[in-house]
C-alpha positions as a Markdown table, in Angstrom:
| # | Residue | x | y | z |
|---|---|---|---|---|
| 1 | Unk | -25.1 | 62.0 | 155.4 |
| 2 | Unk | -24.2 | 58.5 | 155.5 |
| 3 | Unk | -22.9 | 58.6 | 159.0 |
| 4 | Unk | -26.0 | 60.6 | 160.4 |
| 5 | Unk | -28.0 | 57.6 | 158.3 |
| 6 | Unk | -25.7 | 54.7 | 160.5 |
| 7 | Unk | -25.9 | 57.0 | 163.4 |
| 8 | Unk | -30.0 | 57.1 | 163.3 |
| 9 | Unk | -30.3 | 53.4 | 163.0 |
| 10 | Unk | -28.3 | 52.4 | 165.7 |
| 11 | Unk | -30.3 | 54.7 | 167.9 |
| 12 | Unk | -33.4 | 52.8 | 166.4 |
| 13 | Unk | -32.1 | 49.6 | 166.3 |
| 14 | Unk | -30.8 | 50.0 | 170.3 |
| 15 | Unk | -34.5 | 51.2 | 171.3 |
| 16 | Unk | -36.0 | 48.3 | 169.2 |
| 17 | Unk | -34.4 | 45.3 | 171.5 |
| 18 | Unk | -34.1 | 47.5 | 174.9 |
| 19 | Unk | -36.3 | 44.5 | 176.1 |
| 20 | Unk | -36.9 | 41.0 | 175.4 |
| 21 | Unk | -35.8 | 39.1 | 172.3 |
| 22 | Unk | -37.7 | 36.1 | 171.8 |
| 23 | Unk | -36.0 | 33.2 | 170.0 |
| 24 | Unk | -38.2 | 30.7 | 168.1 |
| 25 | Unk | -35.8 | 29.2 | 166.2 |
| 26 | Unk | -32.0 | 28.3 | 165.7 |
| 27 | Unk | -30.2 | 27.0 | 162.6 |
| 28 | Unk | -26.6 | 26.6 | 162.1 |
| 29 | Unk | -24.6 | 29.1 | 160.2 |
| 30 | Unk | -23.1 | 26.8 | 156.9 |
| 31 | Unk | -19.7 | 28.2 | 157.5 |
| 32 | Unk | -19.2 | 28.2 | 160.9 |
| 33 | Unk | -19.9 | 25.3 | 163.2 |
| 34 | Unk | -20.9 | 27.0 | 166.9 |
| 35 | Unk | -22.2 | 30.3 | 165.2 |
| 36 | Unk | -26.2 | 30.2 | 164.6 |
| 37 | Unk | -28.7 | 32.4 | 162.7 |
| 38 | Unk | -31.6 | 33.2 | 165.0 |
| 39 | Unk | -35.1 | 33.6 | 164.0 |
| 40 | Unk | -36.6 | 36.1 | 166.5 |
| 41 | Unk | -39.7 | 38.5 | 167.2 |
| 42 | Unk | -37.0 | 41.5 | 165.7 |
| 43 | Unk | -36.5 | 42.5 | 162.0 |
| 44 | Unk | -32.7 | 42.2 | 162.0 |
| 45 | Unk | -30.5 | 39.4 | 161.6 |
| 46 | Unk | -30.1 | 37.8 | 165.0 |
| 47 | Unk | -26.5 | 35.7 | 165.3 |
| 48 | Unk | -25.2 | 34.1 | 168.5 |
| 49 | Unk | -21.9 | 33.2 | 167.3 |
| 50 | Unk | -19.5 | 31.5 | 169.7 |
| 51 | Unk | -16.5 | 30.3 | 167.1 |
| 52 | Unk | -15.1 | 34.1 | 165.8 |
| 53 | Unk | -12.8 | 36.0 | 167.4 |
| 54 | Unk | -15.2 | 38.2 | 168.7 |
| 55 | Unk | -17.9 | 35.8 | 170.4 |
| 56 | Unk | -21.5 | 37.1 | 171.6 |
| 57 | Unk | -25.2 | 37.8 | 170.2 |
| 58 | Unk | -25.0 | 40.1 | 167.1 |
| 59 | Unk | -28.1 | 42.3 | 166.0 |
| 60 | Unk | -27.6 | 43.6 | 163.0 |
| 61 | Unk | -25.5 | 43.6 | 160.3 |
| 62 | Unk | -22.1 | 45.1 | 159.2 |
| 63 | Unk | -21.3 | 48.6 | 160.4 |
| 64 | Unk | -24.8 | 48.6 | 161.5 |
| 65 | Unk | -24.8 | 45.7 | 164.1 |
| 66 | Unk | -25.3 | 45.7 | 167.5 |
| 67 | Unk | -22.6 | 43.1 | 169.4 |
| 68 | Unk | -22.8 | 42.1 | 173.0 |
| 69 | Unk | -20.3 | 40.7 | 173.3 |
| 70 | Unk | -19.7 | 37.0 | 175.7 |
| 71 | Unk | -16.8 | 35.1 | 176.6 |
| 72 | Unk | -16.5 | 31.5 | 175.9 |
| 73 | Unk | -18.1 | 29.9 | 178.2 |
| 74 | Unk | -20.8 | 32.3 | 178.7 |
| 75 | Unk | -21.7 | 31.8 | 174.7 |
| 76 | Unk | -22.0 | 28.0 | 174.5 |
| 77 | Unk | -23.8 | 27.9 | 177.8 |
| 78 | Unk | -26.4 | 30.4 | 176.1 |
| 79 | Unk | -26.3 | 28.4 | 173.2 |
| 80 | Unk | -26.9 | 25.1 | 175.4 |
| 81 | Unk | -30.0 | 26.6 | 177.3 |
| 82 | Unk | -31.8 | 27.7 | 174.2 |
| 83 | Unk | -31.3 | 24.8 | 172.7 |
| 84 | Unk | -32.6 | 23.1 | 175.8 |
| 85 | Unk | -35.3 | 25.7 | 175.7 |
| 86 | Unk | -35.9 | 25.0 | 171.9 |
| 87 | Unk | -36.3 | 21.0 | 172.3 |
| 88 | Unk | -39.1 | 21.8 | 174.9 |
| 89 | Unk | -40.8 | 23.5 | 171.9 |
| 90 | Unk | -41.0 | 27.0 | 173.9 |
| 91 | Unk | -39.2 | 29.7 | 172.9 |
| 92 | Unk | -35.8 | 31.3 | 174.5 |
| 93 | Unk | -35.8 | 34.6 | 175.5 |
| 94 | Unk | -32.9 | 37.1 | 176.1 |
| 95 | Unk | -33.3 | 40.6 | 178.0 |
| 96 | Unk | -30.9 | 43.1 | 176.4 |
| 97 | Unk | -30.3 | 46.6 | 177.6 |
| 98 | Unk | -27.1 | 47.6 | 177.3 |
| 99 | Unk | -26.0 | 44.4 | 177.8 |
| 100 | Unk | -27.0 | 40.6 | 178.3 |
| 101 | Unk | -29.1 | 40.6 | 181.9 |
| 102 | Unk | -30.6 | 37.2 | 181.8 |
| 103 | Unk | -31.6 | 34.4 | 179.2 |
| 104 | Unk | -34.5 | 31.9 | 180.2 |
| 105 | Unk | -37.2 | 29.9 | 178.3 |
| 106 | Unk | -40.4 | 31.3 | 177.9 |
């Protein structure tokens, strides 16, 4: 039951953000210094993190999440335009389909 319960969400969850996520704000996560706590237009937790060993945007949480995942350089470049993006006082936004296609202010 509880697997059919995961297995339902993620189907959700992966329909819910098959378009654009909108970033309106980012705030650093206390415990890790290039990992950051979105606040979006979704209802999940929203982290780009760009210091673990697995580096990307995470939607979700736990078993539950969604990863996409980025290399290095890809991550702190995202994290540099949306801050750039952010500074501007618009928002960010990020297409996801089944991956990362493009991230742009907005």
């Amino acid at each position: 039951m509880k697997y059919i319960f995961g297995l339902m969400l993620s189907l959700v969850l992966s329909n819910s953000f098959a378009e654009e996520i909108r970033v309106k704000r980012m705030t650093r996560d206390r415990n890790l210094e290039r990992s950051f706590n979105l606040t979006t237009n979704l209802p999940d937790v929203v982290v780009i993190d760009c210091q673990s060993f697995i580096q990307g945007l995470r939607i979700g949480e736990k078993e539950n999440a969604v990863m996409f995942m980025l290399d290095p350089y890809e991550c702190e470049s995202m994290q540099d335009r949306m801050r750039k993006s952010l500074r501007r006082l618009q928002n960010h936004c990020i297409d996801v389909d089944e991956d990362i296609r493009a991230d742009y202010s907005c």
